[in-house]
Backbone as CSV, one residue per row, in Angstrom:
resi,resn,N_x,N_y,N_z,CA_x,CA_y,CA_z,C_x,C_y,C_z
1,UNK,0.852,-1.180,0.000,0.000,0.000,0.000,0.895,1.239,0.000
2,UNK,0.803,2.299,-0.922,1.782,3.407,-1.190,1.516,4.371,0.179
3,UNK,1.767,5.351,0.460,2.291,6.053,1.824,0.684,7.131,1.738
4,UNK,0.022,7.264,0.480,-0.778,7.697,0.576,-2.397,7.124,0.746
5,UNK,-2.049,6.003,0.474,-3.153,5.088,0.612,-2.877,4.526,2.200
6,UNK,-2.261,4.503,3.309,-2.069,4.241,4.140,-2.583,5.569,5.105
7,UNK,-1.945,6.984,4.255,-2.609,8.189,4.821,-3.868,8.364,4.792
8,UNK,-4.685,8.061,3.374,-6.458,7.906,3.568,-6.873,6.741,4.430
9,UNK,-6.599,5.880,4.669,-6.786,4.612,5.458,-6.570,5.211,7.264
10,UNK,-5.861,6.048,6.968,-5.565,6.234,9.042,-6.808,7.320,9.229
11,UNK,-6.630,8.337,7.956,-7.688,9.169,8.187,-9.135,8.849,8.381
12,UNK,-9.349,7.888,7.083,-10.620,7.024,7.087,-11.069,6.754,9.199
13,UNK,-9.846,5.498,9.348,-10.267,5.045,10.679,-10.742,6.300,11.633
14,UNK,-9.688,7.270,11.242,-10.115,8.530,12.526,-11.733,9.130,12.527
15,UNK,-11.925,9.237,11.114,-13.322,10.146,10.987,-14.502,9.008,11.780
16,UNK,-13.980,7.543,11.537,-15.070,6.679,12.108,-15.030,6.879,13.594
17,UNK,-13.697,6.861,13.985,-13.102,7.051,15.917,-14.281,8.389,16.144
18,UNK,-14.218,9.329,15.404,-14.664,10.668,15.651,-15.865,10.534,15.474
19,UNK,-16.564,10.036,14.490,-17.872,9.874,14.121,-18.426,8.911,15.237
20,UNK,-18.104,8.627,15.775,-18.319,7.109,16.994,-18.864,7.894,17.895
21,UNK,-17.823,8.615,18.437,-18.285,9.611,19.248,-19.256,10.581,19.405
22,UNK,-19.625,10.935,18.324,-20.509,11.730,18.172,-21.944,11.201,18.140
23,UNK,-22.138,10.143,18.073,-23.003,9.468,18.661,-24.580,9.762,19.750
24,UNK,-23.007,10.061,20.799,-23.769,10.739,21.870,-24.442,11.731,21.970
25,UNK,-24.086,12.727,20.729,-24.863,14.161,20.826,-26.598,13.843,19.736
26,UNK,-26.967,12.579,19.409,-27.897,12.485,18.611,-27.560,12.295,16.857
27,UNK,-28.558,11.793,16.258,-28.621,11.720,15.372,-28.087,13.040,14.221
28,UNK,-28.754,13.956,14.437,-29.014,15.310,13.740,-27.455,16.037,14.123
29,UNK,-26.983,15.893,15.043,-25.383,16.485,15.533,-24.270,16.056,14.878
30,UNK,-24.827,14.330,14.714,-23.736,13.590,14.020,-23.955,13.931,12.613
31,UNK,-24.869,14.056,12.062,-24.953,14.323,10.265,-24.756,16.010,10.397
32,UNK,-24.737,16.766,11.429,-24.052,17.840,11.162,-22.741,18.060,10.919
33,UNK,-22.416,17.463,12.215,-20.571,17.501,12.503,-19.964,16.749,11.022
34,UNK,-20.539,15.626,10.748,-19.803,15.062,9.332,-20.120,15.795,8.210
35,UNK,-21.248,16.599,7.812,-21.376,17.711,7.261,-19.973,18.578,7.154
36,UNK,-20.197,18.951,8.340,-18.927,20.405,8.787,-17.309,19.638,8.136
37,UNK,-17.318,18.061,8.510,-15.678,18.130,8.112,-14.986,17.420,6.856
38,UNK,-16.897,16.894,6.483,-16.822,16.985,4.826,-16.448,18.337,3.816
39,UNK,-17.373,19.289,4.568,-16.845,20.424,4.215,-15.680,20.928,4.068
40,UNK,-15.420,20.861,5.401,-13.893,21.817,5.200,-12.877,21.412,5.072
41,UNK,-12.924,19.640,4.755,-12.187,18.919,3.939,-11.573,19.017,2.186
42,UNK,-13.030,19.164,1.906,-13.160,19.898,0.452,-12.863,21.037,0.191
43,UNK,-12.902,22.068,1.078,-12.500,23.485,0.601,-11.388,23.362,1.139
44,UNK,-10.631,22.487,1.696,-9.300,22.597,1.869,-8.345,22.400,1.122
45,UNK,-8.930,21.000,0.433,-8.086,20.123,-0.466,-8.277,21.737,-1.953
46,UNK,-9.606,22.075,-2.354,-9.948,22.684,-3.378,-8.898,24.223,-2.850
47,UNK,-8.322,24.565,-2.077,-7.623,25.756,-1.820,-6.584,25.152,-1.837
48,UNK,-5.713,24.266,-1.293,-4.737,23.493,-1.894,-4.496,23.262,-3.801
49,UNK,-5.035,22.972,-3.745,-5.313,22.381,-5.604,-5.091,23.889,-6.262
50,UNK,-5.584,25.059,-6.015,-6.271,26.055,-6.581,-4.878,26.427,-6.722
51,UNK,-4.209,26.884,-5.382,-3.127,27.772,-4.722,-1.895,26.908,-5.650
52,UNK,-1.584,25.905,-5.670,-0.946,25.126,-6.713,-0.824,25.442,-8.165
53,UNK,-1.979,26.158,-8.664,-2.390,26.373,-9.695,-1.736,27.608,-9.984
54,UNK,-2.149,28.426,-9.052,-1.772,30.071,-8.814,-0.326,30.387,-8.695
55,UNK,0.364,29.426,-8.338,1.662,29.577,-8.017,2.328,29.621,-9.858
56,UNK,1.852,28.299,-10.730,2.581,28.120,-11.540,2.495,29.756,-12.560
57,UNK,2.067,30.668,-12.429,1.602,31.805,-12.616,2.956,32.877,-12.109
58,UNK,2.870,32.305,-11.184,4.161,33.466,-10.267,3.407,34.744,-9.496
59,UNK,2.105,34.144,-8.774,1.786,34.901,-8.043,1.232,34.187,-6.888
60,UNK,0.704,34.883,-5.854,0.360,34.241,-4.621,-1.123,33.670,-4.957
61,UNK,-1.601,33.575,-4.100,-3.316,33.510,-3.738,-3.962,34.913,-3.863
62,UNK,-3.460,35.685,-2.891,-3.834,36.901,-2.390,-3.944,37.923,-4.163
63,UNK,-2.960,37.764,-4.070,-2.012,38.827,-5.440,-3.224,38.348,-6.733
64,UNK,-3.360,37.118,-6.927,-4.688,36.431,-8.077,-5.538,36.718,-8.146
65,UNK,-5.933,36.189,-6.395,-7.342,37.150,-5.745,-7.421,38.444,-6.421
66,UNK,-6.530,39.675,-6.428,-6.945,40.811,-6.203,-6.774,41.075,-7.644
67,UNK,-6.088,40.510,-8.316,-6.072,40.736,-9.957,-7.440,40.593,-10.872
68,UNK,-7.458,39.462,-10.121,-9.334,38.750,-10.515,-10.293,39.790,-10.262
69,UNK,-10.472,40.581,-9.434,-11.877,41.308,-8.623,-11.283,42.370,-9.674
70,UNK,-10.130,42.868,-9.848,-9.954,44.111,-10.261,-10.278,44.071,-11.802
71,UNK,-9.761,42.640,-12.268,-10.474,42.523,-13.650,-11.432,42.132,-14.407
72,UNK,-12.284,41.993,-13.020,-13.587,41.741,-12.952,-14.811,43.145,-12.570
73,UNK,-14.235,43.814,-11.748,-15.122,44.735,-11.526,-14.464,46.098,-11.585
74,UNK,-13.045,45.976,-12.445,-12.554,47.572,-12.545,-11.842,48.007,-11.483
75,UNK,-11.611,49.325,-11.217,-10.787,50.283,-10.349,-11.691,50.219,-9.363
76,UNK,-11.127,50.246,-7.853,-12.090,49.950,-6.827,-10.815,50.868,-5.788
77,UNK,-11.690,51.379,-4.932,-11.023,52.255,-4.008,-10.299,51.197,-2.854
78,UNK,-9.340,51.330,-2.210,-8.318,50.364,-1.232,-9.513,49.404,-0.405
79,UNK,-10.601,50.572,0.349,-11.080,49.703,1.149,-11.982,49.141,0.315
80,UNK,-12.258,49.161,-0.877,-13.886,48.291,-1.326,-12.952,47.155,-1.481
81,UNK,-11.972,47.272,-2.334,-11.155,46.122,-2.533,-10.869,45.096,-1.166
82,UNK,-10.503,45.668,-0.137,-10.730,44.599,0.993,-12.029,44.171,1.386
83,UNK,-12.803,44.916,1.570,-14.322,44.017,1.659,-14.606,42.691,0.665
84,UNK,-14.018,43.230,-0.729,-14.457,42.212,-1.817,-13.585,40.798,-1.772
85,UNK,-12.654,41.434,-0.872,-11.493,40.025,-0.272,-11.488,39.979,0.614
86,UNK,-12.816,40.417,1.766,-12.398,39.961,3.053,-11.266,39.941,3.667
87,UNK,-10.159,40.726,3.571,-9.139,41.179,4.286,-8.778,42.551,4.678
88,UNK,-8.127,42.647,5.855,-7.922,43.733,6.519,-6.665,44.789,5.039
89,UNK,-7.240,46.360,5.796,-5.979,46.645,4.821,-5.084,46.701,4.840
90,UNK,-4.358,46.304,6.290,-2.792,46.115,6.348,-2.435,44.988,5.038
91,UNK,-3.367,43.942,4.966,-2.957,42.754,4.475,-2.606,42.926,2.729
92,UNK,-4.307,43.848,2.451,-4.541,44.877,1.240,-3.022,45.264,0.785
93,UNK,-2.932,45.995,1.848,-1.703,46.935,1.175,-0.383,46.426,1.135
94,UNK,-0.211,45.304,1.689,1.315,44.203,1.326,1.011,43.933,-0.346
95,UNK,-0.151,43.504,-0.549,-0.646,42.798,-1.340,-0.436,44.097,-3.189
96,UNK,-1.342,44.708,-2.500,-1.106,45.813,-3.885,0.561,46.336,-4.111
97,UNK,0.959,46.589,-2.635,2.368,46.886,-3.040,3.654,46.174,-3.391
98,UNK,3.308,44.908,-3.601,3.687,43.745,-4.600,3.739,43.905,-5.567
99,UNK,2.414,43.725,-6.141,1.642,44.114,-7.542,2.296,44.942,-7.776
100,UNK,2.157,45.982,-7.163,2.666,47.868,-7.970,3.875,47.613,-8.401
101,UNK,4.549,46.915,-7.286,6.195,46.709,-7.499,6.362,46.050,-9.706
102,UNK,5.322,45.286,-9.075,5.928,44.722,-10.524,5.358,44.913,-11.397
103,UNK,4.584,45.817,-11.479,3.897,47.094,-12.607,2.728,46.258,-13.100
104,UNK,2.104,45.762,-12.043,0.712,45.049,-12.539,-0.696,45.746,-11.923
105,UNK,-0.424,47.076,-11.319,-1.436,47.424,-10.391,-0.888,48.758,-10.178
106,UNK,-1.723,50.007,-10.590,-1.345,51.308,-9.803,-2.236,51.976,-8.531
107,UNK,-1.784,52.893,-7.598,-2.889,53.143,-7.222,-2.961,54.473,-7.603
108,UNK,-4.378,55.439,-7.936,-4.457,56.830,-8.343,-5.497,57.443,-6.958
109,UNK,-5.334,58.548,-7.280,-5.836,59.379,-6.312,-7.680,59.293,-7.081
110,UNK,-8.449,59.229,-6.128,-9.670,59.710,-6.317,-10.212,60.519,-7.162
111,UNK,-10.843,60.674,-8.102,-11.173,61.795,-8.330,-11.979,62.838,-7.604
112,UNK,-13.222,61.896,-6.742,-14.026,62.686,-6.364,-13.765,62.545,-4.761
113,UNK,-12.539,62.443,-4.267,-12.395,62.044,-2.616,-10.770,61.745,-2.436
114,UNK,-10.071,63.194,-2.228,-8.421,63.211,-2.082,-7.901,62.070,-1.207
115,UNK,-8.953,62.305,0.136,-8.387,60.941,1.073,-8.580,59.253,0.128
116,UNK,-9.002,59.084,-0.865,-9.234,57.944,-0.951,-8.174,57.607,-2.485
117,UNK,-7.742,56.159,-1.857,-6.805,55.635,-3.067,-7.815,54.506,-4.217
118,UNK,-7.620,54.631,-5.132,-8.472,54.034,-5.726,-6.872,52.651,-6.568
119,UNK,-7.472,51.494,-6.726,-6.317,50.411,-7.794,-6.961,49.981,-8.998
120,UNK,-6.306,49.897,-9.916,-6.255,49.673,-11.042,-5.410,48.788,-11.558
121,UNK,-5.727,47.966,-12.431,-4.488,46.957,-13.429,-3.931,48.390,-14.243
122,UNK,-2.524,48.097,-14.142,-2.226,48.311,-15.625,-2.304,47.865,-17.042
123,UNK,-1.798,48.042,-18.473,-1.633,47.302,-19.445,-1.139,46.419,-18.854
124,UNK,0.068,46.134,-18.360,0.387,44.741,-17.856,0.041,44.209,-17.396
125,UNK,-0.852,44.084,-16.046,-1.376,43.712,-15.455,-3.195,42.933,-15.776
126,UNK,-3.754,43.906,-17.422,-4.537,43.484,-17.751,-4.302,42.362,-18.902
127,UNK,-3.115,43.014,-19.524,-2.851,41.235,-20.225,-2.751,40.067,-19.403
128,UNK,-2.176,40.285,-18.158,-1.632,38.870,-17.219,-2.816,38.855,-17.168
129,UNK,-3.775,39.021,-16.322,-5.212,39.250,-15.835,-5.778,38.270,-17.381
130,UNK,-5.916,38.749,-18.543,-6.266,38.045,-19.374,-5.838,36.555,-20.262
131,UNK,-4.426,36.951,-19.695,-3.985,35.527,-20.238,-4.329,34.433,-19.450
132,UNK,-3.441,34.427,-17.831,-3.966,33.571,-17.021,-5.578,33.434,-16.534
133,UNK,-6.495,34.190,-16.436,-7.827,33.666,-16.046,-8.553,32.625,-16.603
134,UNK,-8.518,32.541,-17.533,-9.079,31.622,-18.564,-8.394,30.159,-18.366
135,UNK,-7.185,30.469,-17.971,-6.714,29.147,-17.699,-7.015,28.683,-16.419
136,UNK,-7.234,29.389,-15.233,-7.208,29.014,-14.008,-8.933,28.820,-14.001
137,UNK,-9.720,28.841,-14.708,-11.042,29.016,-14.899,-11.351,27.624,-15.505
138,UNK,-10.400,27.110,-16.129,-10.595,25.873,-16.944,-10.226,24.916,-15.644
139,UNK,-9.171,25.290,-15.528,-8.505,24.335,-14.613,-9.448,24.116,-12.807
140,UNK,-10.221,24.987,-12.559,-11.405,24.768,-11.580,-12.336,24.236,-11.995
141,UNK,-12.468,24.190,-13.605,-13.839,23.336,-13.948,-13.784,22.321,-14.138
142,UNK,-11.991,21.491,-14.656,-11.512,20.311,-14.231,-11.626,20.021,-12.537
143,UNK,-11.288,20.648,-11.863,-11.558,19.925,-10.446,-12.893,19.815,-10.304
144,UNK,-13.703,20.528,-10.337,-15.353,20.326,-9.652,-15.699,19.531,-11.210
145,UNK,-15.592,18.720,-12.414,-15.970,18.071,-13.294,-16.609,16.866,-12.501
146,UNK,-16.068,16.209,-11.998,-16.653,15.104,-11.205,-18.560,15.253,-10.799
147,UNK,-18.486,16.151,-10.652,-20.400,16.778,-10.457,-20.667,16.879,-11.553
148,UNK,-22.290,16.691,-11.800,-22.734,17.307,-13.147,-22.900,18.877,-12.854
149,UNK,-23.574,19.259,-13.737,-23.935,20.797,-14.237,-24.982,21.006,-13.255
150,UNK,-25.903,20.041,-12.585,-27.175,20.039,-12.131,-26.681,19.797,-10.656
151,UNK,-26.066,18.969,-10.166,-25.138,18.666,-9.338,-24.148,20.095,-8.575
152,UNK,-23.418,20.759,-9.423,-22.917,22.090,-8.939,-23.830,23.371,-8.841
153,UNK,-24.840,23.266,-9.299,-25.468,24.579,-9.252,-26.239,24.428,-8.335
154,UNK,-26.665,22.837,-7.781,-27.487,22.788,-5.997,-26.508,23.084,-5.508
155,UNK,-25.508,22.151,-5.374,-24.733,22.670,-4.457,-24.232,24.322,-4.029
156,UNK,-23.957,24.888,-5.266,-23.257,26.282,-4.848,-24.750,26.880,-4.377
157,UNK,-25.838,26.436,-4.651,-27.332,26.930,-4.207,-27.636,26.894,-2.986
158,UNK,-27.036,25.220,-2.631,-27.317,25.165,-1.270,-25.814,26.013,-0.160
159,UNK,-24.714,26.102,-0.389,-23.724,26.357,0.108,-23.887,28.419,0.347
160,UNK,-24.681,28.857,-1.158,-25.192,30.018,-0.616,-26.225,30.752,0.446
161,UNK,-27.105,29.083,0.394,-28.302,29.477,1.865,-27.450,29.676,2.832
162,UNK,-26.271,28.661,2.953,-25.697,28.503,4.206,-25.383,29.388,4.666
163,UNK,-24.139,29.886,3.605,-23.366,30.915,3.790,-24.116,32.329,4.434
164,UNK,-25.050,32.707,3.903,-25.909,33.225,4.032,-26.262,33.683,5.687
165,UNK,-26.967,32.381,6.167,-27.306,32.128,7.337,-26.661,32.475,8.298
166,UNK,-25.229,32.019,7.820,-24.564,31.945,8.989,-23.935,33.594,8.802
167,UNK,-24.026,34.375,7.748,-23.593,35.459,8.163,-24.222,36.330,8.709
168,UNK,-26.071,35.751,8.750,-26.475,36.680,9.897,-26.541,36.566,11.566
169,UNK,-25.316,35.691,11.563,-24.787,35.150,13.130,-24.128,35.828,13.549
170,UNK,-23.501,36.548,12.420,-21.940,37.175,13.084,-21.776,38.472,13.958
């Protein structure tokens, strides 16, 4: 048995050790909890896989991330851009000043608001933006292929109730 088939095999036993346990909290707890680490099993492995992807590119996660939104929804002022990535702007601003460094991202002054920095791709930054998306777009539709068409669109259907839900917890 190769070193990885021995690694799904220990894991296997654990989720049952764990699932055993859970037992005790009822029926409905246990198909939650295996829910939850089905989940974040999959978005782990799928952020693994992705970030792999992103690398052969010569950029981070973060840096892709922010190339994507920007060449997706245009020039966006510092902070919309962190909302749209859920990150703080210390993190923002490592991130753009990467980019800038390597002439894929400027930031300009506002037009209508001096305090505010607004980012932009450059030409360079919108060719990269155009060359690589399409590929990293293919290459996610190879990983989730395994589902049908009917199959991914419950799911991201149902994963949006969730999401949803739970953000009016927070």
């Amino acid at each position: 048995m190769t070193s990885v088939g021995k690694y799904f095999k220990f894991e296997q036993f654990k989720l049952k050790k764990i699932m055993s346990k859970t037992r005790q909290y009822g029926k409905r707890a246990e198909r939650a909890l295996g829910l939850w680490v089905k989940l974040a099993r999959a978005a782990a492995t799928m952020a693994r896989l992705t970030a792999m992807d992103i690398r052969t590119y010569g950029l981070t996660a973060p840096q892709f991330s922010t190339l994507e939104t920007l060449g997706h929804l245009g020039p966006l002022a510092l902070g919309e851009l962190c909302q749209k990535q859920l990150v703080s702007g210390g993190n923002m601003t490592v991130v753009v000043d990467n980019l800038e460094r390597d002439g894929l991202v400027e930031r300009i002054p506002s037009p209508n608001d001096r305090r505010v920095i607004v980012v932009r791709l450059t030409a360079k930054g919108k060719k990269l933006f155009d060359k690589i998306f399409p590929q990293h777009a293919r290459y996610v539709t190879e990983l989730v292929s395994v589902l049908t068409d009917e199959e991914r669109d419950r799911l991201a259907a149902l994963l949006k109730k969730l999401g949803l839900a739970l953000k009016e917890r927070e």
